[in-house]
C-alpha positions in Angstrom: 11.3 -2.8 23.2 7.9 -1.1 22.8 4.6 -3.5 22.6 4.0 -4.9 19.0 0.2 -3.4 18.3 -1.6 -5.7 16.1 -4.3 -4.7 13.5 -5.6 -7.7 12.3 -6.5 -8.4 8.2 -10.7 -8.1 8.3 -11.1 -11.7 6.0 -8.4 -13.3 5.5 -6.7 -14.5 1.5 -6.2 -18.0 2.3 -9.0 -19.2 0.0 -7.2 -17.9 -2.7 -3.9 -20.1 -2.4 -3.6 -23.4 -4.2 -1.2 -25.2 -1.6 -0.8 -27.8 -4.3 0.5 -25.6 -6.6 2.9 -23.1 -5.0 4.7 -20.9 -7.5 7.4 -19.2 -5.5 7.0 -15.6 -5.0 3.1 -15.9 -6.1 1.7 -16.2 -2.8 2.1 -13.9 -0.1 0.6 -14.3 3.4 -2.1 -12.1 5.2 0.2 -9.9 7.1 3.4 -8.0 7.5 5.3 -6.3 10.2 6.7 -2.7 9.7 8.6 -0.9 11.8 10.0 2.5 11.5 13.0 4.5 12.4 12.8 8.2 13.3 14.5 10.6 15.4 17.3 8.6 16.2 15.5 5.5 17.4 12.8 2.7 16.3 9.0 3.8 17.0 6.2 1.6 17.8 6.4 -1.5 16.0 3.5 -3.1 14.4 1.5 -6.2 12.5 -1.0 -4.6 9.8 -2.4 -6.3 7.0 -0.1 -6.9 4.0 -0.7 -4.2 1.3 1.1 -1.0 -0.3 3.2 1.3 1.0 3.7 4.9 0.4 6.5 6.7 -0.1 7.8 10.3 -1.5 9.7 10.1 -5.1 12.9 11.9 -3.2 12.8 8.8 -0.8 16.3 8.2 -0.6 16.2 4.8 -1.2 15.4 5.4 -5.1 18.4 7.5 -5.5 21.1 6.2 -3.3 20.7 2.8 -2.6 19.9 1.9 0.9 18.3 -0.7 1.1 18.8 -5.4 2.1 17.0 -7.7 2.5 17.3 -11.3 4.6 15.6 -14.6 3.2 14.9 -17.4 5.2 12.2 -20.0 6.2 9.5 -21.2 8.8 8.6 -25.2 8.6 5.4 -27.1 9.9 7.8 -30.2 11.4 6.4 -33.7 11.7 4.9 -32.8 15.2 2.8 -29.8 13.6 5.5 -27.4 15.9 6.5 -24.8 13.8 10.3 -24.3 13.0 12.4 -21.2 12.4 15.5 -22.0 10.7 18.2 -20.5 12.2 16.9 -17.3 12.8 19.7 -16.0 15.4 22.4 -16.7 12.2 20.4 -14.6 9.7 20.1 -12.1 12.1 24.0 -11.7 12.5 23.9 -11.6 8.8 21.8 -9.1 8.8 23.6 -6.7 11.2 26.7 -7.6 8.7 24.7 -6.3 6.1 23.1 -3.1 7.9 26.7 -1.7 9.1 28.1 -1.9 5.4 25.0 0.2 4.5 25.2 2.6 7.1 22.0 1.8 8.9 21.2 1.8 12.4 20.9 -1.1 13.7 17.9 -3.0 14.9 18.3 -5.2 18.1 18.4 -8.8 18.2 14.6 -8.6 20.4 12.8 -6.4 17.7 13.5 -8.8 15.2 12.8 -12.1 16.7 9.6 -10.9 18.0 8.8 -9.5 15.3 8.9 -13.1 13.3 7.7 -14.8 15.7 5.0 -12.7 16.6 4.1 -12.8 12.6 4.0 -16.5 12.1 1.7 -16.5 15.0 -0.9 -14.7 13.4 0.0 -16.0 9.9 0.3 -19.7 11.4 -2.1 -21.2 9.2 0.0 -19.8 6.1 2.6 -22.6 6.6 2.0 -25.5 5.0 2.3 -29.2 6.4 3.3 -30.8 2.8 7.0 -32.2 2.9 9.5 -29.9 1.9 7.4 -26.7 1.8 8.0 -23.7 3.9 6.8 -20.2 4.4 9.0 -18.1 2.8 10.5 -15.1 5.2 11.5 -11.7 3.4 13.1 -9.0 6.2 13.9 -6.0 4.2 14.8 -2.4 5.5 15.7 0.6 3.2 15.7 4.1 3.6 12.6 6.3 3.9 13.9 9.9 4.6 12.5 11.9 1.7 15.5 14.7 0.9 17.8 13.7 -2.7 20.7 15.5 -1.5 23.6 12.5 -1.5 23.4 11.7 2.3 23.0 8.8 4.7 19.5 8.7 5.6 17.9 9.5 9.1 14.8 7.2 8.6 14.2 4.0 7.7 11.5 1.1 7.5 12.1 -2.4 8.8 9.0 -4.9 7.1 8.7 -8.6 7.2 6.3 -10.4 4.9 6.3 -14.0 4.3 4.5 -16.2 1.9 4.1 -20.3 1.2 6.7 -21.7 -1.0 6.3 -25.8 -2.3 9.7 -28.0 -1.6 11.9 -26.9 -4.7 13.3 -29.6 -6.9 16.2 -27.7 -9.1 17.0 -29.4 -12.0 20.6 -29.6 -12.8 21.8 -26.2 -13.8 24.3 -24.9 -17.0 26.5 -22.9 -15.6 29.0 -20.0 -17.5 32.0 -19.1 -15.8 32.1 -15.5 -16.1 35.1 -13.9 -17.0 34.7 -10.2 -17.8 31.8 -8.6 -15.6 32.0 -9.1 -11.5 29.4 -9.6 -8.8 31.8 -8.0 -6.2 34.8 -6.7 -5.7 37.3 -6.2 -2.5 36.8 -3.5 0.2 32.9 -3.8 -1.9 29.4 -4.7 -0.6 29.7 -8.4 -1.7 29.3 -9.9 2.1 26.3 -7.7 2.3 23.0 -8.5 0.8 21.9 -5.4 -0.4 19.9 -4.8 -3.2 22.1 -3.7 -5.6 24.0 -6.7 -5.3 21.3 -8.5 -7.3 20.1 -5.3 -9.6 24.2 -5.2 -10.8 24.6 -9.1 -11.4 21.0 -9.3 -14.2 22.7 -8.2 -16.8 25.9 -10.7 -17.2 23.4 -13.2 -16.1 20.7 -12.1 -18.9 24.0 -12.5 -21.5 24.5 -15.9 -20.2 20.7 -17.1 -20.2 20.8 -15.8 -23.9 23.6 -18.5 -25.0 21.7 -21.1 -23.3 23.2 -21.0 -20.2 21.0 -20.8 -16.6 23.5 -18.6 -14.7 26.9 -17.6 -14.2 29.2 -19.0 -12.0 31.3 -15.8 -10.7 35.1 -15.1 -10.4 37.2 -13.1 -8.5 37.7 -9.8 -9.4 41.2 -8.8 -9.9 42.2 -12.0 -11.9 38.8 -13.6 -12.9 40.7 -17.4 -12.0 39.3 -17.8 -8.7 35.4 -19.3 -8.4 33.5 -17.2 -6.1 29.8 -17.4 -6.4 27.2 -19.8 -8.3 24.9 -17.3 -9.3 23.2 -16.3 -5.9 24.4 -18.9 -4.4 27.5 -20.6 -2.7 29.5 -22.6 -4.7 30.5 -26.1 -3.4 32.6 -28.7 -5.2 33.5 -32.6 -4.5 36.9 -33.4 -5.5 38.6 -37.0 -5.0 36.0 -37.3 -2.2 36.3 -34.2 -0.8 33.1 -31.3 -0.1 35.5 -28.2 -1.4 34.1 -24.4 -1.3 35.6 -21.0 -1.7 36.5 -19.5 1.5 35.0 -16.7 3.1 35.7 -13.0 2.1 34.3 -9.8 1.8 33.2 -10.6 -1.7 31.4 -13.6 -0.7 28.2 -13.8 0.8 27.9 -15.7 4.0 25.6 -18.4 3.6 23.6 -20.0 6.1 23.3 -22.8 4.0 26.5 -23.1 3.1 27.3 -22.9 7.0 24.9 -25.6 7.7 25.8 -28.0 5.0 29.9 -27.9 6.3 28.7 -28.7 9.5 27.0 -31.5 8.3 29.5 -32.8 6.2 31.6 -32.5 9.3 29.4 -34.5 11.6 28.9 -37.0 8.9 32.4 -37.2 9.0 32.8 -36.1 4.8 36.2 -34.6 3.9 35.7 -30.5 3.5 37.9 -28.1 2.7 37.8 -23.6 2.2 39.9 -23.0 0.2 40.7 -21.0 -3.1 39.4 -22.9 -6.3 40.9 -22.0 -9.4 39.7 -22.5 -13.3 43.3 -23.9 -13.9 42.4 -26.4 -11.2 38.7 -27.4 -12.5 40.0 -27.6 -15.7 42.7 -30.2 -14.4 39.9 -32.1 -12.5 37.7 -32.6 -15.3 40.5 -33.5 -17.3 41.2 -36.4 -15.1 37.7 -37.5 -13.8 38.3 -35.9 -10.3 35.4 -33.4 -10.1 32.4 -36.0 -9.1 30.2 -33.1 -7.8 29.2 -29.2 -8.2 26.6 -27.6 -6.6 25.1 -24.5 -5.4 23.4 -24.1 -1.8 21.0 -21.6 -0.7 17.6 -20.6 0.8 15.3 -21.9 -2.0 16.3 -25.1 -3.2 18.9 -26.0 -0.5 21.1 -27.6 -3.2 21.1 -27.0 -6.4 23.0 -29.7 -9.1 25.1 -28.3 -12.0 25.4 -30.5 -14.9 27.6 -28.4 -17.1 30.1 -25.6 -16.7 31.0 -23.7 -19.4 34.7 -22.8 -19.0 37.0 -20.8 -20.8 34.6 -21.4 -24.0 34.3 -25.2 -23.2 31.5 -27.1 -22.5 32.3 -29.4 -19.3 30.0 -32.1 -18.1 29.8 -33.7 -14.5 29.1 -37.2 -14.3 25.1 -38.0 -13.4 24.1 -37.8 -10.1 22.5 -40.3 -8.1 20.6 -40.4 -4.9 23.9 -40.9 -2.9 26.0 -37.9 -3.9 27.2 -36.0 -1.1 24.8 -33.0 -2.3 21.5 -35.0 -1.8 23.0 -36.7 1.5 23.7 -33.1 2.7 20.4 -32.2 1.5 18.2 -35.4 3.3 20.2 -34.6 6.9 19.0 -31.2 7.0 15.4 -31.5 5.8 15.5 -34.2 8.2 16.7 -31.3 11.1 14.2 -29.3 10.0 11.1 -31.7 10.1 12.4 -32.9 13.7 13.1 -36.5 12.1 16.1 -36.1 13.8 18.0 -34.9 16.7 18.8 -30.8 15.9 22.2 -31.6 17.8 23.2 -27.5 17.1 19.7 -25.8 18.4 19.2 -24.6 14.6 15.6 -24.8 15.2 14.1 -21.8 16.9 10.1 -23.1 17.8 7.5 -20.7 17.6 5.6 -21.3 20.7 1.6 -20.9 19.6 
């Protein structure tokens, strides 16, 4: 791997943040990293100050598609080291991701470096409040300007990051969506690609306007299986037992999701992946055996659901308080991440300074 030239930012935007008031997605930090791909191999990557890019309009990218993303996060822990969550697993993900979309692959050094490298420079970016992070965006789409309907033979790898607060979701309405799909079989499901997300708006705008927050997504041959809580995984507690949709190639592969099973398993909580059905939910909130449903991702690590709309009914889960499995899940790992306790898996990559 080539040398990583840095151009530093000439004053930096810090100034401008209010750290006690961090929208997410407002804020983004001084610098990125870019890196591009070119005759058949990845040039001379670099750290420039964060600011637009240029591009031609026959960029394939606009016309065909190519393009993911990663999300993921850096923490100040208690110890003012700085933490990289799991950045090996996201970057697995993100080969996952790159071989559905026919791009060539970038290698395990590039990208490391490449963050860590970043939050050096950016190290003041990350704040030291509990439960906030510095956001992490990877993204790489295609560059090669030439419509015709090809893959494309350049590309741009860019990393940005900005300061996000600790996210407290507040318990979520949920429709169970039974006509439009996120992702089908043989699809691009596992993949986080872009279009992922530009296909699922407009079910989800149809939800938000009957009230509803998001959609909680089925399969898509016979719309009875739960898949997906909007972008995030789906989890369940069921007589006592931490219950989640299995693995597929319609199913995104959460690192959260990964890290709250293994959790549940060292704290010695039931957990199953398995196939849930409506028929089944149905039957559990009939009988009071649904105590918990949650989603789990990047931003808010767990996310409660309070009501889920299915098959035209209303259903409500019981309240939640602070020792449902979700929030226990929840404490464990923010405790992991703030080196409060023992990171018995080496999910914490430290940015040496």
């Amino acid at each position: 791997m080539q040398e990583i030239l840095i151009r530093p930012i000439a004053e930096t935007r810090i100034a401008d943040v209010d750290f006690g008031n961090l929208e997410f997605g407002k804020y983004v930090s001084d610098h990125m990293f870019m890196c591009d791909y070119e005759k058949g191999d990845w040039q001379q990557p670099r750290i420039i100050p964060f600011g637009d890019i240029a591009l031609s309009p026959t960029a394939l990218v606009f016309h065909y598609g190519q393009s993911l993303f990663e999300g993921m996060k850096a923490f100040r822990m208690q110890d003012d080291k700085i933490c990289l969550f799991r950045p090996q697993k996201h970057y697995e993900r993100l080969v996952k991701s790159m071989e559905r979309m026919c791009m060539p692959l970038i290698s395990e050094e590039l990208f490391l470096k490449g963050l860590e490298e970043l939050l050096r420079i950016d190290e003041s970016w990350i704040p030291g409040t509990e439960g906030a992070a510095l956001y992490i965006r990877p993204m790489v789409f295609a560059t090669e300007a030439k419509f015709g309907v090809k893959i494309s033979d350049e590309y741009r790898f860019i990393i940005f990051t900005g300061p996000t607060a600790a996210f407290f979701a507040r318990p979520l309405r949920l429709k169970v969506e039974s006509k439009y799909v996120r992702a089908a079989p043989g699809g691009t499901g596992y993949a986080k690609c872009s279009g992922n997300y530009g296909g699922a708006f407009y079910p989800t705008q149809l939800a938000k306007s009957e009230g509803f927050d998001q959609v909680l997504w089925t399969d898509a041959c016979e719309h009875e299986y739960i898949e997906e809580s909007g972008m995030m995984n789906a989890f369940f507690v069921l007589n006592n037992t931490l219950v989640t949709p299995p693995l597929s190639d319609s199913i995104l592969d959460g690192i959260t999701r990964d890290s709250l099973l293994t959790l549940a398993r060292d704290m010695k909580i039931p957990t199953e992946e398995r196939p849930v059905s409506l028929t089944e939910l149905e039957e559990a909130f009939d009988n009071g055996t649904i105590q918990e449903a949650f989603g789990a991702g990047t931003a808010a690590v767990v996310s409660p659901i309070e009501t889920i709309n299915l098959r035209g009914r209303d259903r409500q889960l019981p309240e939640y308080g602070k020792g449902a499995i979700m929030f226990r899940l929840k404490q464990r790992l923010e405790a992991i991440r703030a080196g409060e306790e023992e990171d018995v898996h080496g999910w914490n990559h430290i940015i040496q300074l």
